[in-house]
C-alpha positions as CSV (number, residue, x, y, z in Angstrom):
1,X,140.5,21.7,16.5
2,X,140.8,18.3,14.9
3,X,140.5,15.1,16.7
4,X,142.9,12.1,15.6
5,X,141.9,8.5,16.5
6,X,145.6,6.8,17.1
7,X,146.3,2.6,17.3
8,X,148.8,1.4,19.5
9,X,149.4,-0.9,22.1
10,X,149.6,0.1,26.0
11,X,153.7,0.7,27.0
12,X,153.5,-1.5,30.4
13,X,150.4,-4.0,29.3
14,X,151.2,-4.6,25.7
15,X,147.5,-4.7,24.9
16,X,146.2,-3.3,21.9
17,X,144.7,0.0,22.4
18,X,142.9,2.5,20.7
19,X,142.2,6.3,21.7
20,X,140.8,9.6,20.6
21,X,142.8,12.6,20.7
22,X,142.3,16.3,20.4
23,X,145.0,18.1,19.1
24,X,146.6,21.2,17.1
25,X,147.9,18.3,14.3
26,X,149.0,15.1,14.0
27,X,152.7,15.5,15.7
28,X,151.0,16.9,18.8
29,X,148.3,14.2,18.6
30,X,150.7,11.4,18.7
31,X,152.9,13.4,21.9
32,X,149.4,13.5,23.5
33,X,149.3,9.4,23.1
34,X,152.5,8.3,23.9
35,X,152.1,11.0,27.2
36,X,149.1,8.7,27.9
37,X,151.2,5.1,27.7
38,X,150.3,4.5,24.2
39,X,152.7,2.8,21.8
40,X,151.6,4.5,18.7
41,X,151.4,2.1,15.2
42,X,148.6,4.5,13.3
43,X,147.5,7.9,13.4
44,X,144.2,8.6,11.5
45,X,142.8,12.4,11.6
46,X,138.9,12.2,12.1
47,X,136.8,14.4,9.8
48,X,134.3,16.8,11.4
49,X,130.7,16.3,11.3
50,X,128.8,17.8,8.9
51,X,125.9,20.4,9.5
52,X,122.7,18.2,9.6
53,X,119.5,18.9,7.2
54,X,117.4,20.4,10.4
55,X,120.5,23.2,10.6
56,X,120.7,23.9,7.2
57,X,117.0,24.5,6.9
58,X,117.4,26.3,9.9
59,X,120.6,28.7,8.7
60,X,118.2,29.0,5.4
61,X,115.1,30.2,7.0
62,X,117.7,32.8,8.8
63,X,119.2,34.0,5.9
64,X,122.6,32.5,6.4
65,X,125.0,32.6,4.0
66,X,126.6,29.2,4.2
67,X,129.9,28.4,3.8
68,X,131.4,25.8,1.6
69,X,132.9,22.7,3.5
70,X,130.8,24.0,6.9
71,X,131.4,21.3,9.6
72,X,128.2,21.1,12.1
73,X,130.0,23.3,14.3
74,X,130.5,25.9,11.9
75,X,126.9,26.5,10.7
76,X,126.2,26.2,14.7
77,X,127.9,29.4,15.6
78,X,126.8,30.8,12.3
79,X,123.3,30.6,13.7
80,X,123.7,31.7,16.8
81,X,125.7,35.2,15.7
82,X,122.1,35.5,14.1
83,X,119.7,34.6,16.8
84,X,121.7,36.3,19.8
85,X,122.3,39.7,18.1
86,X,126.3,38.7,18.3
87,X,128.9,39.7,16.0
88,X,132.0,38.0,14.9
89,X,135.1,37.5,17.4
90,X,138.2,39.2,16.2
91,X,141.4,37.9,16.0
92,X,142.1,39.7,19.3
93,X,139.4,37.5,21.2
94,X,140.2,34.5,19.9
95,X,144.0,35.0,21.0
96,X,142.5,35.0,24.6
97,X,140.3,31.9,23.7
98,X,143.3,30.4,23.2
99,X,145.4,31.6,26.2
100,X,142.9,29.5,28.1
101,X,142.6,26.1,26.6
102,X,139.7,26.8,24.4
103,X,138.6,25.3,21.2
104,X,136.6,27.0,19.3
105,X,135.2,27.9,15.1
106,X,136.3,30.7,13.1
107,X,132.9,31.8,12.9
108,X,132.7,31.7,17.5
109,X,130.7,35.2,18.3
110,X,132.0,37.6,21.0
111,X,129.1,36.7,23.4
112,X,129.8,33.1,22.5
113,X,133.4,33.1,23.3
114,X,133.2,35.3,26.6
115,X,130.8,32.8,27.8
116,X,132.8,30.2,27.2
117,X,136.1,31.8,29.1
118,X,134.0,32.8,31.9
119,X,132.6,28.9,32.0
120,X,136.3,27.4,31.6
121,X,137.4,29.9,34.5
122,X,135.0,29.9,37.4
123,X,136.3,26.7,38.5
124,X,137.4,25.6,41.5
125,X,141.9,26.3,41.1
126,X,141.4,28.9,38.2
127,X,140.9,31.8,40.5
128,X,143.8,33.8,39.5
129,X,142.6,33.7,35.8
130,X,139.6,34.6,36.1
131,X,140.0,37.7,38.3
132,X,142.8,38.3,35.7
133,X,140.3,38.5,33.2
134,X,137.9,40.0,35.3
135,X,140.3,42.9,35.9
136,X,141.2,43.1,32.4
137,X,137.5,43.8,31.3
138,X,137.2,46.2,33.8
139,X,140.5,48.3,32.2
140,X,139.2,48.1,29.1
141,X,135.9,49.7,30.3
142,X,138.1,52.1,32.3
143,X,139.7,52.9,28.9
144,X,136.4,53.1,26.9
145,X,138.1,50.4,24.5
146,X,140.7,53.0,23.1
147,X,143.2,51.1,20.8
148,X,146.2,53.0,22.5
149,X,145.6,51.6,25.9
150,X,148.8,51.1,27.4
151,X,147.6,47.2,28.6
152,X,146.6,44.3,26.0
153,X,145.8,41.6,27.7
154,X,145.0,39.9,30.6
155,X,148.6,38.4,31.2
156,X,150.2,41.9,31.3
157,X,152.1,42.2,34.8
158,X,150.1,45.1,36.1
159,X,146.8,43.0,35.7
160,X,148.4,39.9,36.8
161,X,149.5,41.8,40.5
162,X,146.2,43.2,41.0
163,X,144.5,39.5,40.2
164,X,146.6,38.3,42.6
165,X,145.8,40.5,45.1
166,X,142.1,40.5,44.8
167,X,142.7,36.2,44.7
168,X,143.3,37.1,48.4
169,X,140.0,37.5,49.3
170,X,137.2,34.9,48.9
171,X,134.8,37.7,48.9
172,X,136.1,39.1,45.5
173,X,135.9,35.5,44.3
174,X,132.9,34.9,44.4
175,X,131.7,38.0,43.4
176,X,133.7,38.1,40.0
177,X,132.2,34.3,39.8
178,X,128.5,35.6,39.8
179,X,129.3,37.5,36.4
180,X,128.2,35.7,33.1
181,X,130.5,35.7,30.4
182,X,128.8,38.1,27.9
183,X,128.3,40.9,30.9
184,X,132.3,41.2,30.7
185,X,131.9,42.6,27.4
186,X,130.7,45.9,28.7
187,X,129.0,47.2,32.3
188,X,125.9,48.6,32.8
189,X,123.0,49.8,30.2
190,X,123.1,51.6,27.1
191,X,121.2,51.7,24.1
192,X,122.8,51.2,20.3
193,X,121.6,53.3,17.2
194,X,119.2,50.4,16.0
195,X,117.4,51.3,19.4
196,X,118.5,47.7,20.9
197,X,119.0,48.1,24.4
198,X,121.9,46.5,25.8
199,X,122.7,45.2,29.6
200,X,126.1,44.4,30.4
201,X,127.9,43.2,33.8
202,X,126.9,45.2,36.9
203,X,129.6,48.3,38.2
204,X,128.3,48.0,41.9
205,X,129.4,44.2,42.9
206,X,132.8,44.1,45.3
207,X,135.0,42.5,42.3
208,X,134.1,45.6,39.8
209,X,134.7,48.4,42.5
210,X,138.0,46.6,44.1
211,X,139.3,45.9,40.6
212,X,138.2,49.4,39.2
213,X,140.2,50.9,42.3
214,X,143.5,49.1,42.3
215,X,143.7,50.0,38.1
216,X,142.9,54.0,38.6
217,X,146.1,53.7,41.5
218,X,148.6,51.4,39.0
219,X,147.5,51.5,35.5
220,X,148.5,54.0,33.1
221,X,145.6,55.5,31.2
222,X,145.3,57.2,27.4
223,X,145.6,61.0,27.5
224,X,142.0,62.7,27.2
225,X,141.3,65.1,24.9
226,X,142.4,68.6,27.3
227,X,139.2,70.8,26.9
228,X,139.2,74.1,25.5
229,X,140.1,77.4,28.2
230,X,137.1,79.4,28.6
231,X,139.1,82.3,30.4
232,X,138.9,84.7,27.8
233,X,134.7,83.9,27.5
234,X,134.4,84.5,31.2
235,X,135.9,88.0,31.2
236,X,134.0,89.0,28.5
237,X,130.7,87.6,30.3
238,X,131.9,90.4,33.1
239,X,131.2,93.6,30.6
240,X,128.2,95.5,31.6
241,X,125.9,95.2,28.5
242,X,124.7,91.8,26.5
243,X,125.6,92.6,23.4
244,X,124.7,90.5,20.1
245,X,128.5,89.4,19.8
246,X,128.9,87.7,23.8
247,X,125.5,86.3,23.0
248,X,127.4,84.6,19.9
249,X,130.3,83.6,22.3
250,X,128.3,82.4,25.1
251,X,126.8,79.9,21.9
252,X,130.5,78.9,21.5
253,X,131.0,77.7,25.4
254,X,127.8,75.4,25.1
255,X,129.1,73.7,22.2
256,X,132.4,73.3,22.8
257,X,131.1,71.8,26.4
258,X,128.9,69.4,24.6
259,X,131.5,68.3,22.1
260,X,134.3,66.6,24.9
261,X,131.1,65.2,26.2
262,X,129.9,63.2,23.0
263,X,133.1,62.7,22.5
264,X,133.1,61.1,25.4
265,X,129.8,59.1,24.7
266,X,131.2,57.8,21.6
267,X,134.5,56.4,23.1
268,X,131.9,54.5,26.0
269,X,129.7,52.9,23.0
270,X,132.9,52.1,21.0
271,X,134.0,49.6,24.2
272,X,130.9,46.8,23.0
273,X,132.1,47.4,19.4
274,X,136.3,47.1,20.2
């Protein structure tokens, strides 16, 4: 987000002033000033800083593909999507960024940006957020990060009611304070196809199994895939003999059994890459 450093003079003192504001542009930069007292006479939009020499050697030795016009804040999260394993926020994420105040690069990694929510929200008078969130990672774990979940976001009214439910109890705070931001990406341990192993937030703590509780009584879940009837397989597992062809179907039953359960396995893993 752009900063924008605006001259004016002070409404009640008439002095000349001169402040540095944050803003979207320059119309909500000069709103920002005159909210502040400011008389505004000349708005001037600050240009980022660009990368220094130590973080483009840095970004080189990595293998970084740098972009052209890269501000210092740029190339930063560029390195660190590197060094932490991380990969890209999607559009998605960034929308929640935003929901909360945050400012942030186009180039912000997942682990980056959950870190930063959970850090904006675990202060003191933000308690209702962040157990929104909190409870809206825990859904989407519940869902296995399906893309057909009924729920999108943290400000959906079912996640809102339970947040302010479990904002009732200081307990639950505290607990869902304890998290770090990247462990709401996904809970407990699993390992990726590069052999990585991966530890997310816990699924024991008070916040997970209140939160995890209230959303299997009030939120609506996809449709799983229904398994397959094995009625006809057991009756022919009651004829006397084994013959060559109930061996062949009793083959069928173990993989259709092991098929919803990869299935299964898949849709978990798919929740760190959704």
């Amino acid at each position: 987000m752009p900063s924008y450093e605006i001259k004016g003079k002070g409404k009640d003192t008439g002095r000349t002033r001169k402040r540095i504001f944050t803003a979207q542009n320059e119309e909500e930069a000069r709103q920002l000033a005159e909210a502040d007292g400011t008389l505004v006479k000349e708005i001037t939009e600050i240009p980022p800083d660009p990368p220094t020499e130590r973080q483009l050697d840095y970004a080189k030795d990595l293998g970084i593909s740098i972009p052209s016009n890269a501000t210092k804040d740029d190339l930063s999260d560029l390195i660190s999507l590197k060094v932490d394993r991380d990969k890209p926020s999607t559009e998605r994420h960034k929308k929640f960024g935003r929901m909360y105040g945050l400012e942030f690069t186009d180039y912000i990694g997942k682990k980056s940006l959950f870190s930063r929510i959970q850090a904006a929200l675990v202060v003191p008078g933000r308690e209702k957020e962040l157990l929104s969130w909190f409870t809206f990672r825990v859904y989407r774990e519940l869902v296995g990060g399906s893309d057909n979940a009924s729920i999108s976001g943290p400000d959906d009214p079912i996640i809102e009611e339970i947040a302010n439910e479990l904002a009732r109890d200081e307990k639950i705070i505290k607990s869902a304070r304890r998290y770090e931001g990247r462990e709401l990406i996904w809970f407990g341990e699993w390992t990726s196809p590069d052999g990585y192993v991966h530890t997310g937030g816990s699924n024991r703590t008070a916040a997970y199994k209140q939160a995890s509780l209230l959303l299997k009584e009030r939120a609506r879940f996809p449709e799983k895939p229904q398994k397959r009837s094995s009625s006809s397989v057991q009756q022919r597992s009651r004829n006397t003999n084994a013959t060559s062809e109930s061996k062949g179907c009793l083959s069928v039953v173990v993989i259709a059994l092991a098929i919803p359960a990869a299935l299964l396995t898949v849709a978990w893993i798919g929740d760190y890459f959704a």
